[in-house]
PDB file with one MODEL, atoms N, CA, C and O in Angstrom:
MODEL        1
ATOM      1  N   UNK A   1       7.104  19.295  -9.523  1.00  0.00           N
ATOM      2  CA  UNK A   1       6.250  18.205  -9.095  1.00  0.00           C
ATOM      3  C   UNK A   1       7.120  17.073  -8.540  1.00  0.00           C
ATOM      4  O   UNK A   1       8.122  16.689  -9.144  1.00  0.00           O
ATOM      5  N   UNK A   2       6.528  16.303  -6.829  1.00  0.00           N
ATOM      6  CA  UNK A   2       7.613  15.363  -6.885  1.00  0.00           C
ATOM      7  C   UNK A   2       6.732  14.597  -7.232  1.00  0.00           C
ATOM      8  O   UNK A   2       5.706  14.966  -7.803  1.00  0.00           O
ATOM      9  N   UNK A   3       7.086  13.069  -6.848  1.00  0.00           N
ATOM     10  CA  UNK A   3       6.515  11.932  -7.603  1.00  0.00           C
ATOM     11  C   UNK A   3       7.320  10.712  -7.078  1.00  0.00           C
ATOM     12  O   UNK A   3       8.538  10.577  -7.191  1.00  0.00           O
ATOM     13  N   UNK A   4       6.399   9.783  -6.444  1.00  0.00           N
ATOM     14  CA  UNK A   4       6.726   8.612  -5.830  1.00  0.00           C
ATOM     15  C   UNK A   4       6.135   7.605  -5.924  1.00  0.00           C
ATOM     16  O   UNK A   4       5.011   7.580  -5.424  1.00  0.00           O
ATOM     17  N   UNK A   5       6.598   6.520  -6.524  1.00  0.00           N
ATOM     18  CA  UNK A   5       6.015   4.903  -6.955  1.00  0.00           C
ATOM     19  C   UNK A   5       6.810   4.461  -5.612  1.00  0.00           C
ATOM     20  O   UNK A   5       7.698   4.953  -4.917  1.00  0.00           O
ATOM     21  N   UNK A   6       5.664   2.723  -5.608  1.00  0.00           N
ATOM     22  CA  UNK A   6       6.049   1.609  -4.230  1.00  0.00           C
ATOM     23  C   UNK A   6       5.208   0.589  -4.971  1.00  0.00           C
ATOM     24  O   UNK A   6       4.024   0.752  -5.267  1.00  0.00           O
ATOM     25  N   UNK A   7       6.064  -0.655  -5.286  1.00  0.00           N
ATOM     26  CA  UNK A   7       5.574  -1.732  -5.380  1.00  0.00           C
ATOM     27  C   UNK A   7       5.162  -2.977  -4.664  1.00  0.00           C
ATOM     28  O   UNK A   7       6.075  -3.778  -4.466  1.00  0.00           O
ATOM     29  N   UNK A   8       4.389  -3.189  -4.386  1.00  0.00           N
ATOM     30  CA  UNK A   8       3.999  -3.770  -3.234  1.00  0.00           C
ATOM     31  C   UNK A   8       3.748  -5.443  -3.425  1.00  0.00           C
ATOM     32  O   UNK A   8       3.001  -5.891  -4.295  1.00  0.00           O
ATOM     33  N   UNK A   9       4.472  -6.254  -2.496  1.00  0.00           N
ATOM     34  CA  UNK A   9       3.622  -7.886  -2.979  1.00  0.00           C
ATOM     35  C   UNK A   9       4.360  -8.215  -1.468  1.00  0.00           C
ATOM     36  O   UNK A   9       5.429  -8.044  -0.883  1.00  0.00           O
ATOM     37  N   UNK A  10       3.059  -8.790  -1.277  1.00  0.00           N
ATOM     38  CA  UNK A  10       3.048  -9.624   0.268  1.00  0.00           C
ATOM     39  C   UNK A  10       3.341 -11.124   0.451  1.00  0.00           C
ATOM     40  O   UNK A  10       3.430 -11.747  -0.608  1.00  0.00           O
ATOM     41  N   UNK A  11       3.433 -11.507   1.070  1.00  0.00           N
ATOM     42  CA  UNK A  11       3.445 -12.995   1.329  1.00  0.00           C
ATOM     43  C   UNK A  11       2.819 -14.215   0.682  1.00  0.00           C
ATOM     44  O   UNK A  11       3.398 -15.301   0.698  1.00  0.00           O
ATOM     45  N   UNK A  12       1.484 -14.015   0.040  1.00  0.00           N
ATOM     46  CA  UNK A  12       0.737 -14.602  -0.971  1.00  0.00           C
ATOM     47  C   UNK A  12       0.009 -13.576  -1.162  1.00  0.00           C
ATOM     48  O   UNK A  12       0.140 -12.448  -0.685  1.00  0.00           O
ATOM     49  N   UNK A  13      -1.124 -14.162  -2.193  1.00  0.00           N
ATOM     50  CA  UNK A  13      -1.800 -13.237  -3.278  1.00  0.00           C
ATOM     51  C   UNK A  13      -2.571 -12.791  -2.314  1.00  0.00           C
ATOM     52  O   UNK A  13      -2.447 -11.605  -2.007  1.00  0.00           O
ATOM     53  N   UNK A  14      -3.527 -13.603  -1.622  1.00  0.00           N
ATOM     54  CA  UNK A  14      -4.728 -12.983  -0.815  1.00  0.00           C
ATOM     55  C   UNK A  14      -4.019 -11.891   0.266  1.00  0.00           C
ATOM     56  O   UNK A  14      -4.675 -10.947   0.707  1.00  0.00           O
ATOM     57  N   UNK A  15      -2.546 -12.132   0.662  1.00  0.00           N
ATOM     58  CA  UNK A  15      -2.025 -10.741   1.623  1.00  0.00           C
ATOM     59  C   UNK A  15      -2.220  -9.487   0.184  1.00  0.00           C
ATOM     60  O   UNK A  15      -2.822  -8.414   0.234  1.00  0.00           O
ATOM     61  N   UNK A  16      -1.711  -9.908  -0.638  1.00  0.00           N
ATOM     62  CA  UNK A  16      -0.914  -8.968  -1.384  1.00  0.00           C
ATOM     63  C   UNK A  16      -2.957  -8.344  -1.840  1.00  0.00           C
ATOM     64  O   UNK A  16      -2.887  -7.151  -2.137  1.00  0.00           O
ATOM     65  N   UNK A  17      -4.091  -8.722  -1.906  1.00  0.00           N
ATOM     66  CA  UNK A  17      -5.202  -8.285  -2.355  1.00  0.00           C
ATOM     67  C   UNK A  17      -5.523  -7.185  -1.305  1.00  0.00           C
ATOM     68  O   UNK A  17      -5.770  -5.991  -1.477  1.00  0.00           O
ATOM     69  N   UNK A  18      -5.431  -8.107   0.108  1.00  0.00           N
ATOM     70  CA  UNK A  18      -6.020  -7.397   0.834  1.00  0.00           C
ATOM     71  C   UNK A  18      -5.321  -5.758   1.088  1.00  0.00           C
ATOM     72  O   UNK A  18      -6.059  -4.774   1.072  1.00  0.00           O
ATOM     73  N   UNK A  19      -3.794  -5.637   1.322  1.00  0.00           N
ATOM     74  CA  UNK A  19      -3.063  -4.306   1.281  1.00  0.00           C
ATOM     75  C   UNK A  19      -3.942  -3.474   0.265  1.00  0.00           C
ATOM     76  O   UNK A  19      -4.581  -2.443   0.473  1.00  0.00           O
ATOM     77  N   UNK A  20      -3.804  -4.157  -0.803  1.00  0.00           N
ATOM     78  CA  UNK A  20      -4.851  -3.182  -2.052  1.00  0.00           C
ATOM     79  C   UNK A  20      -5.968  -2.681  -1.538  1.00  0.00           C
ATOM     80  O   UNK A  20      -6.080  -1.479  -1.301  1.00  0.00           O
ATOM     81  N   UNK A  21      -6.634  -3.295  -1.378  1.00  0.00           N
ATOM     82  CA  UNK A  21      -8.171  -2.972  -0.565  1.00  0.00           C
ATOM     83  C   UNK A  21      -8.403  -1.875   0.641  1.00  0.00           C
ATOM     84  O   UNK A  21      -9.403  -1.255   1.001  1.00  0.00           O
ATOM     85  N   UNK A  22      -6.922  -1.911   1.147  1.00  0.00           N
ATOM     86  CA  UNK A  22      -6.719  -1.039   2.362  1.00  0.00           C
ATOM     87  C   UNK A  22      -6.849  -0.419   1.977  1.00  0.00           C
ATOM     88  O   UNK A  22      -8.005  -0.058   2.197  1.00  0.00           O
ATOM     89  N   UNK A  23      -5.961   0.720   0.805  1.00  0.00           N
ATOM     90  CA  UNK A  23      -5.057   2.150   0.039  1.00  0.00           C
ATOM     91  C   UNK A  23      -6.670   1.837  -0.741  1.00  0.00           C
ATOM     92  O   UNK A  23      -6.236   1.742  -1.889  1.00  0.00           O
ATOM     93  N   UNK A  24      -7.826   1.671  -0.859  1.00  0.00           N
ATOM     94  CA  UNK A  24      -8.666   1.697  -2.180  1.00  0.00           C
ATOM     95  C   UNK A  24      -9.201   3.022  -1.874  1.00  0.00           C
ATOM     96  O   UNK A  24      -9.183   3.844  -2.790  1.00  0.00           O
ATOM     97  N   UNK A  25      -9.749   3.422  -0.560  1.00  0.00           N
ATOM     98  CA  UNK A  25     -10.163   4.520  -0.481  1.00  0.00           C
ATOM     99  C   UNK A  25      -9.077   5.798  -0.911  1.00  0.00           C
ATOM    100  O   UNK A  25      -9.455   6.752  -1.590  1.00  0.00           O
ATOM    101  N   UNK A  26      -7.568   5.641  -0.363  1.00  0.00           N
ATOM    102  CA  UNK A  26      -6.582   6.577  -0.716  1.00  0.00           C
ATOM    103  C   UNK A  26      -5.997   7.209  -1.781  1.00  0.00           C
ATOM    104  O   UNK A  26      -5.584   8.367  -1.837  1.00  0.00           O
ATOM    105  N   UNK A  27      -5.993   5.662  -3.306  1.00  0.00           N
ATOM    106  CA  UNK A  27      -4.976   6.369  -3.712  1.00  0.00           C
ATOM    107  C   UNK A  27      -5.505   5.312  -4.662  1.00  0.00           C
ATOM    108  O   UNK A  27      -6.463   4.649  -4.265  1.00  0.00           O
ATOM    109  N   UNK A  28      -4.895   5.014  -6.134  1.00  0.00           N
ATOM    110  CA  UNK A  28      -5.557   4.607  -6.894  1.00  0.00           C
ATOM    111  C   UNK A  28      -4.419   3.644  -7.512  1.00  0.00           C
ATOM    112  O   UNK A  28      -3.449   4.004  -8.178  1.00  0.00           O
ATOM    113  N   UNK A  29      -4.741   2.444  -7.163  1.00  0.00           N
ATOM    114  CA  UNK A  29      -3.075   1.291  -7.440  1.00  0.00           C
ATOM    115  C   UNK A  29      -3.522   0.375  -8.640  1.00  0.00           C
ATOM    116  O   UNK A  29      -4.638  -0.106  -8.835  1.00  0.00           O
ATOM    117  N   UNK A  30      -2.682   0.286  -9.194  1.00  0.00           N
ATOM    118  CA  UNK A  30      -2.383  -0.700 -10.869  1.00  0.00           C
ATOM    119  C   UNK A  30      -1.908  -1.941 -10.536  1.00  0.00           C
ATOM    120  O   UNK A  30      -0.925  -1.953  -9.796  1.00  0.00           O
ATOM    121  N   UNK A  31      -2.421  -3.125 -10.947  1.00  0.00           N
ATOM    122  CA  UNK A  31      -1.649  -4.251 -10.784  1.00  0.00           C
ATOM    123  C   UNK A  31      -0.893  -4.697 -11.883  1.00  0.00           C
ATOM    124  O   UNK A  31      -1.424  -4.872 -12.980  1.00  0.00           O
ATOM    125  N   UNK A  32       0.660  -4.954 -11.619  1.00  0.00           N
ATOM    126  CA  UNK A  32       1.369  -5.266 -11.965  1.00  0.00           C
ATOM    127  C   UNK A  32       1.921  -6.781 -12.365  1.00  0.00           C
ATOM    128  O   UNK A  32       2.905  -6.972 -13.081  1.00  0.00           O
ATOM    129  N   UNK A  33       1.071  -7.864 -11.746  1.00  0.00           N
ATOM    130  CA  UNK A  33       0.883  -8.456 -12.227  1.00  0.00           C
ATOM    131  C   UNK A  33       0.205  -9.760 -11.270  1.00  0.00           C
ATOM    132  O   UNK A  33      -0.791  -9.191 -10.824  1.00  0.00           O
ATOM    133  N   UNK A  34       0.184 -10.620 -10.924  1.00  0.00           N
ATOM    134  CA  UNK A  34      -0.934 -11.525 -10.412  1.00  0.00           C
ATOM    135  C   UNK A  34      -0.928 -11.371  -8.834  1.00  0.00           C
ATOM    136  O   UNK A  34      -1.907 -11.454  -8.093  1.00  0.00           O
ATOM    137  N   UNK A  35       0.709 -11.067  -8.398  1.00  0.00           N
ATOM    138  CA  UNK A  35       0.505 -10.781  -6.834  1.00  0.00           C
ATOM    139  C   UNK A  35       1.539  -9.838  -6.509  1.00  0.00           C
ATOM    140  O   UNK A  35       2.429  -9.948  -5.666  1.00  0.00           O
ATOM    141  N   UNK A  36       1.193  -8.516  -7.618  1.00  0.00           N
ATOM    142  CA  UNK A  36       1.977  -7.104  -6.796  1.00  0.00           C
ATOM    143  C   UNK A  36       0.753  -6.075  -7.293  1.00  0.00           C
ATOM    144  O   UNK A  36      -0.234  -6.193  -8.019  1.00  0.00           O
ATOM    145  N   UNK A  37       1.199  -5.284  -6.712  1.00  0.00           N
ATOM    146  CA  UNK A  37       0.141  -3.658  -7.181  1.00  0.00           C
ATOM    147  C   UNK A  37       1.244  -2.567  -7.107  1.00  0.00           C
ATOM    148  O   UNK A  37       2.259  -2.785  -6.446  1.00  0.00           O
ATOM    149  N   UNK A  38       1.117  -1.743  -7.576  1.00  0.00           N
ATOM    150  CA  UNK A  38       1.727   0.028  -7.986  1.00  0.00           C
ATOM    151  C   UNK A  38       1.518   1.299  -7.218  1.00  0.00           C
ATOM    152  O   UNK A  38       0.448   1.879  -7.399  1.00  0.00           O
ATOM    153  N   UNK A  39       1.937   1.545  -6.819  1.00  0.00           N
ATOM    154  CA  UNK A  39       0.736   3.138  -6.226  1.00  0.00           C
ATOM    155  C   UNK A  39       1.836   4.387  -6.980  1.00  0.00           C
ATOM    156  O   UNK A  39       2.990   4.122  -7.316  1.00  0.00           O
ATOM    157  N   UNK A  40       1.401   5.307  -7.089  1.00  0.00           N
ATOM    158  CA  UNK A  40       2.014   6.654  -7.151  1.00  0.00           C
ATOM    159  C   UNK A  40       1.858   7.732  -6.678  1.00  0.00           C
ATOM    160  O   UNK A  40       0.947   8.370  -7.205  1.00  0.00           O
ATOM    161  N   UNK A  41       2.449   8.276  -5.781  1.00  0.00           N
ATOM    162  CA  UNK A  41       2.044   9.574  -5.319  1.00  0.00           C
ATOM    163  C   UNK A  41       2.298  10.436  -6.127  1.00  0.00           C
ATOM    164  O   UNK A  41       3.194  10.011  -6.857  1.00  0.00           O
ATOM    165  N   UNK A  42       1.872  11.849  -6.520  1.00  0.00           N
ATOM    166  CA  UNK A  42       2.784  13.313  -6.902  1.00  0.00           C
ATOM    167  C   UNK A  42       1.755  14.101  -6.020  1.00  0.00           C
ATOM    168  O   UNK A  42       0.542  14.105  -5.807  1.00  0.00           O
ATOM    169  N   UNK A  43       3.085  14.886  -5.549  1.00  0.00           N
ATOM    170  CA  UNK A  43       2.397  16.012  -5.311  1.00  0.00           C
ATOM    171  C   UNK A  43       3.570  17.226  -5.216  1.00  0.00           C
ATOM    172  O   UNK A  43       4.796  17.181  -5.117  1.00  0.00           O
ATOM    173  N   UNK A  44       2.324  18.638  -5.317  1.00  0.00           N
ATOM    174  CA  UNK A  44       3.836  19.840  -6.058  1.00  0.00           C
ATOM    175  C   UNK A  44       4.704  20.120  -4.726  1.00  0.00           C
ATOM    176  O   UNK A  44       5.830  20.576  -4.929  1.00  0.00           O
ATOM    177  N   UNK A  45       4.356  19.926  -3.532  1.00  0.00           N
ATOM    178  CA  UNK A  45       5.620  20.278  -2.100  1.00  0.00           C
ATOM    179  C   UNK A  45       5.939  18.755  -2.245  1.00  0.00           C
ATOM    180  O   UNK A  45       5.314  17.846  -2.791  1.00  0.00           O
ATOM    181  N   UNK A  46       7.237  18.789  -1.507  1.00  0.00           N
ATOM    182  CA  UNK A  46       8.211  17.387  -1.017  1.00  0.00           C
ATOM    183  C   UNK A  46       7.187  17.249   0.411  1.00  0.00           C
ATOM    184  O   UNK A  46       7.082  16.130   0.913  1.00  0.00           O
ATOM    185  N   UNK A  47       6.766  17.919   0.766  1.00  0.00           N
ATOM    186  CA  UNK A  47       6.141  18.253   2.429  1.00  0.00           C
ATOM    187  C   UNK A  47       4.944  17.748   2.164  1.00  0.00           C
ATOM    188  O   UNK A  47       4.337  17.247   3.110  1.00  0.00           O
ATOM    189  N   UNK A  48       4.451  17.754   1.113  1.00  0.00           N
ATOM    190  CA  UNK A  48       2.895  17.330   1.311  1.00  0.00           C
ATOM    191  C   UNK A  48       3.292  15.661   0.631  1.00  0.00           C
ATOM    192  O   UNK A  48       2.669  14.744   1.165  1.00  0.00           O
ATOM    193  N   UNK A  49       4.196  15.310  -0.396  1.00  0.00           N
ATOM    194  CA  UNK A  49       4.332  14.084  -0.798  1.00  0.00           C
ATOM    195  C   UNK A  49       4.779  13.070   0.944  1.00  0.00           C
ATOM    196  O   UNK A  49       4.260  12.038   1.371  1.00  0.00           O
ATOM    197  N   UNK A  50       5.658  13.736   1.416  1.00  0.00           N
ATOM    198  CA  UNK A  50       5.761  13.275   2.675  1.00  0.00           C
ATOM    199  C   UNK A  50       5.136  12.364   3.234  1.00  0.00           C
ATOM    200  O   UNK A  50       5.407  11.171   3.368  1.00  0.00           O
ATOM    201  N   UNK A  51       3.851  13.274   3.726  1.00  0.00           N
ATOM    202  CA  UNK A  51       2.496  13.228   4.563  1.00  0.00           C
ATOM    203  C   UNK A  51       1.578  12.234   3.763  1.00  0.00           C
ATOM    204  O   UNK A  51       1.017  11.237   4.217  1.00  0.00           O
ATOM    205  N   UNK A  52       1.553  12.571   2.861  1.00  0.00           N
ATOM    206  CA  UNK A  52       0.728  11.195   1.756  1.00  0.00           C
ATOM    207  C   UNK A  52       1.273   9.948   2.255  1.00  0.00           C
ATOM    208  O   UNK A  52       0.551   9.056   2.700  1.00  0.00           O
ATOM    209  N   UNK A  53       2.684   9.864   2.181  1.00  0.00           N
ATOM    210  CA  UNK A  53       3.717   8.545   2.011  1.00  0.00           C
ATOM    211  C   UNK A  53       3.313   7.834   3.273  1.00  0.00           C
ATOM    212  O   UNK A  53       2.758   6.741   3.386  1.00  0.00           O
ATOM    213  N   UNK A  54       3.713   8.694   4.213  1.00  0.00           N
ATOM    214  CA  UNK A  54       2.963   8.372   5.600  1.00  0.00           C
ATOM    215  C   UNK A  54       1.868   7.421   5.833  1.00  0.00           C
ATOM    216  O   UNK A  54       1.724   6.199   5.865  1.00  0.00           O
ATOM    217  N   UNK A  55       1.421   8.084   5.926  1.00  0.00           N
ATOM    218  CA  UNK A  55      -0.348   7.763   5.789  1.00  0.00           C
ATOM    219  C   UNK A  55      -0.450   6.756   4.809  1.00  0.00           C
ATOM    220  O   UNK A  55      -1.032   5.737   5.182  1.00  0.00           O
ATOM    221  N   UNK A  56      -0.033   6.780   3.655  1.00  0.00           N
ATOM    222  CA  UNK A  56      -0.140   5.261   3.245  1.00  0.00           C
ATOM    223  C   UNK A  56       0.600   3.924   3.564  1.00  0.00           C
ATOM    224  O   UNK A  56       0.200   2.761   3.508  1.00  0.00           O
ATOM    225  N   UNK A  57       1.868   4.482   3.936  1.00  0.00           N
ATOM    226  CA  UNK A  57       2.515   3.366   4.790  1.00  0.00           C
ATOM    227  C   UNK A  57       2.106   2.912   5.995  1.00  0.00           C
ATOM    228  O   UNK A  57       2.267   1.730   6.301  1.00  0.00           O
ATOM    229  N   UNK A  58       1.504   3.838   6.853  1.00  0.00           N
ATOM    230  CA  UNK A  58       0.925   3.526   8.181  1.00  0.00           C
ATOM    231  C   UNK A  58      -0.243   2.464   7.843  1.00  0.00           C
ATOM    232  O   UNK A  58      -0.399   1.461   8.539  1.00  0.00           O
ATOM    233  N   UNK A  59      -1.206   2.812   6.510  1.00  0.00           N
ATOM    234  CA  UNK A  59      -2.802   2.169   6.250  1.00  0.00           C
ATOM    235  C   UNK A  59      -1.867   0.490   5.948  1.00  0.00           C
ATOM    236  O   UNK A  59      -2.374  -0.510   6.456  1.00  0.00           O
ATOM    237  N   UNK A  60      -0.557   0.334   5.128  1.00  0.00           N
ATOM    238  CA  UNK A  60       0.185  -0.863   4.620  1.00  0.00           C
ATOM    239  C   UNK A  60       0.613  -1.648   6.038  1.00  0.00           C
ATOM    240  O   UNK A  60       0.250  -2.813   6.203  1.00  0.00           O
ATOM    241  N   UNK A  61       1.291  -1.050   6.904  1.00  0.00           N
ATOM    242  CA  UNK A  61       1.752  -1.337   8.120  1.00  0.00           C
ATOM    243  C   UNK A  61       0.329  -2.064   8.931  1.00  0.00           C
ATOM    244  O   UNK A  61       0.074  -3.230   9.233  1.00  0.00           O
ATOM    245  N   UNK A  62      -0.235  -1.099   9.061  1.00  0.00           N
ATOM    246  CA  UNK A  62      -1.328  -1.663   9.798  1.00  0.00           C
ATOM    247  C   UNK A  62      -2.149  -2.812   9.519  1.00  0.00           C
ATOM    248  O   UNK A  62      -2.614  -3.600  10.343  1.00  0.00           O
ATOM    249  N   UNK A  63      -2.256  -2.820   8.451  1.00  0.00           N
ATOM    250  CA  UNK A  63      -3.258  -4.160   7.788  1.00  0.00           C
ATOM    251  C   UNK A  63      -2.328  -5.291   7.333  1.00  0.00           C
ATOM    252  O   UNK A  63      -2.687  -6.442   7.085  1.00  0.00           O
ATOM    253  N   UNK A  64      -0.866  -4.717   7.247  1.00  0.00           N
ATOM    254  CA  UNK A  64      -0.240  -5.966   7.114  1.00  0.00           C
ATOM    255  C   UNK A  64       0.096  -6.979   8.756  1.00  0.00           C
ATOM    256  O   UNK A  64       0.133  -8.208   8.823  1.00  0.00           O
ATOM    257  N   UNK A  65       0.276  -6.108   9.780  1.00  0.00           N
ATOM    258  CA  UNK A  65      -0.153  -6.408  11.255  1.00  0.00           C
ATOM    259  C   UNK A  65      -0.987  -7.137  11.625  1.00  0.00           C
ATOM    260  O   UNK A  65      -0.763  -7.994  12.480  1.00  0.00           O
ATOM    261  N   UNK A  66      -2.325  -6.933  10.975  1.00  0.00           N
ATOM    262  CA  UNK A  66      -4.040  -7.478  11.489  1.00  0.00           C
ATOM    263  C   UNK A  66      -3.219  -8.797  10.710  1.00  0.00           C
ATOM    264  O   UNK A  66      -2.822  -9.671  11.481  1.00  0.00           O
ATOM    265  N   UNK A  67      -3.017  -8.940   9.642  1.00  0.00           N
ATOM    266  CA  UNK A  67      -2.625  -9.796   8.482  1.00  0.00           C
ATOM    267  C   UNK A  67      -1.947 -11.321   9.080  1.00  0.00           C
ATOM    268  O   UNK A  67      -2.118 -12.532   8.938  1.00  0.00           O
ATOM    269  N   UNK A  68      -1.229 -10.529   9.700  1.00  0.00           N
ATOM    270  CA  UNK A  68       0.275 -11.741  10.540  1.00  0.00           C
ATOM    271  C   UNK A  68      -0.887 -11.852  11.900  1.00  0.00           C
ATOM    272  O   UNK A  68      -0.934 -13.047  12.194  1.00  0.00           O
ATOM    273  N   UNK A  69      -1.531 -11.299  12.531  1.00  0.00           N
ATOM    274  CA  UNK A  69      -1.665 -11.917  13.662  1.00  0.00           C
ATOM    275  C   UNK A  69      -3.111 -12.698  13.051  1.00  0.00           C
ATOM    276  O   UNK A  69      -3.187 -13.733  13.713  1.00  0.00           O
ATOM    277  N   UNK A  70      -4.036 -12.661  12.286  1.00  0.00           N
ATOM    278  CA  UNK A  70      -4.858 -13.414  11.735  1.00  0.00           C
ATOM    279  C   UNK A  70      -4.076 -15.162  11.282  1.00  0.00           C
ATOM    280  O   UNK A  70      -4.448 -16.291  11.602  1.00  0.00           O
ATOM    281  N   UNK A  71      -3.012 -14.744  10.519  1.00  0.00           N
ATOM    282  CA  UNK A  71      -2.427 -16.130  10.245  1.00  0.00           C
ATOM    283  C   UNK A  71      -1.979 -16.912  11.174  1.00  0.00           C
ATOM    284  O   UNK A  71      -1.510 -18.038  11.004  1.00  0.00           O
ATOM    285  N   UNK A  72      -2.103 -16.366  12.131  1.00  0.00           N
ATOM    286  CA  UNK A  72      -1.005 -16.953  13.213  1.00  0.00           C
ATOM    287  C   UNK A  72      -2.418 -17.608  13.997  1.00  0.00           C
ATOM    288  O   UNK A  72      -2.341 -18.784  14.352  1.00  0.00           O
ATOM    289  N   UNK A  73      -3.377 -17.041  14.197  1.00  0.00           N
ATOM    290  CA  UNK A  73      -4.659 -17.688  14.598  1.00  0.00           C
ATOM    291  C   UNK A  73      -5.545 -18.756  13.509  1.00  0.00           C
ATOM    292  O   UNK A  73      -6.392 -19.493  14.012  1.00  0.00           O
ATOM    293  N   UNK A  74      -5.391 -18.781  12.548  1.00  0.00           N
ATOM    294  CA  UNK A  74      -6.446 -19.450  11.974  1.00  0.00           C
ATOM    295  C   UNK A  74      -6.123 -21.204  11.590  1.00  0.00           C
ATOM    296  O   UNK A  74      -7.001 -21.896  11.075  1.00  0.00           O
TER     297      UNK A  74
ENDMDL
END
């Protein structure tokens, strides 16, 4: 089995909520404490943990993107 943790904390709390909210449909994250969250992947191929990692970094990437160009407007 592999197995992969990422702790996550953004710029302030409301960045660091919203990333959560992204991964809610994906993957199932623990908060760690007022402005980080947890995730863990396992899965039994390195090839399929991969592809998970991906895909959740892309959903983190992306909404942290919308994130910065929202601040930069409001």
């Amino acid at each position: 089995m592999w197995e992969l943790q990422l702790i996550v904390q953004s710029r302030s709390e409301v960045d660091t909520k919203a990333l959560a909210a992204c991964l809610a449909t994906d993957c199932e994250t623990t908060w760690t404490g007022e402005s980080s969250f947890r995730i863990e992947l396992q899965e039994a191929a390195c090839k399929d943990l991969r592809a998970m990692w991906n895909t959740r970094l892309r959903g983190l990437i992306a909404t942290d993107n919308v994130l910065k160009v929202f601040g930069k407007h409001s």
